[in-house]
N, C-alpha and C positions, 0 to 999 in steps of 0.2 A: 852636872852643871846645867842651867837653867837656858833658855834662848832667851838670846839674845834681843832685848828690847819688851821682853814679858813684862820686867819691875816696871818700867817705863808706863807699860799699857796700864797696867794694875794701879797706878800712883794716878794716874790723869783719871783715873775710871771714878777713883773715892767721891763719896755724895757727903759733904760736909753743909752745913749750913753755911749762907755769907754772915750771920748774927758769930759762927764760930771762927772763919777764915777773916772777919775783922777783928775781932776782939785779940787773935794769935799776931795776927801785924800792928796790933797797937800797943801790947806786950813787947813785942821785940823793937818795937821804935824805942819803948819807956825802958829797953832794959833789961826786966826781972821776969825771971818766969822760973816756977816751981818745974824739979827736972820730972815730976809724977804727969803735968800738964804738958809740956813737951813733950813727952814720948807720945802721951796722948793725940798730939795733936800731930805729928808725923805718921800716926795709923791712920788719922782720918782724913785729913786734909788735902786738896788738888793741888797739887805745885805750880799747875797754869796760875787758877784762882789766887793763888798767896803772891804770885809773882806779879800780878796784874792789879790784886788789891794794895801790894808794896807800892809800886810807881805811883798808882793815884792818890796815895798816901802821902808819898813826897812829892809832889804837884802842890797837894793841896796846903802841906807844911811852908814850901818852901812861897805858894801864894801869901798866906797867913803872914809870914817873916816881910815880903816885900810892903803887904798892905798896912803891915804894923810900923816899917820904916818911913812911909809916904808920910802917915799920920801924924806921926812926931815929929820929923821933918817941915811937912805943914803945918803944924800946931806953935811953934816956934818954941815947943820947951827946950829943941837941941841947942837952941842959937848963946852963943858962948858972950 
């Protein structure tokens, strides 16, 4: 059996590119991901980095969704 907290160290240590740890969280927002690329990307990618590029992700989605309601909103094409 391995000590305890090793896979840990080992998984935070991974040197992925942020061109790869975005592209893996824009896959998993849209969905679809080849399971050849997933496994892929579980060998190389930082759990920190994925977790941290997640949230700004949905910041930034959920800015988007707010900015796009204002708009329309404003614009009075909702107006019934």
């Amino acid at each position: 059996m391995s000590e305890p907290g090793k896979d840990l160290k080992e998984a935070v240590g991974r040197k992925a590119s942020l061109r790869q740890t975005i592209s893996a969280v824009a896959w998993s927002f849209f969905g679809v991901r080849r399971g050849r690329d997933h496994e892929n990307d579980m060998a190389k990618l930082n759990p920190v980095h994925v977790v941290i590029a997640g949230v700004l992700g949905a910041a930034v989605f959920v800015l988007m969704l707010v900015l796009l309601v204002r708009w329309v909103i404003g614009s009075g094409v909702a107006a019934a």
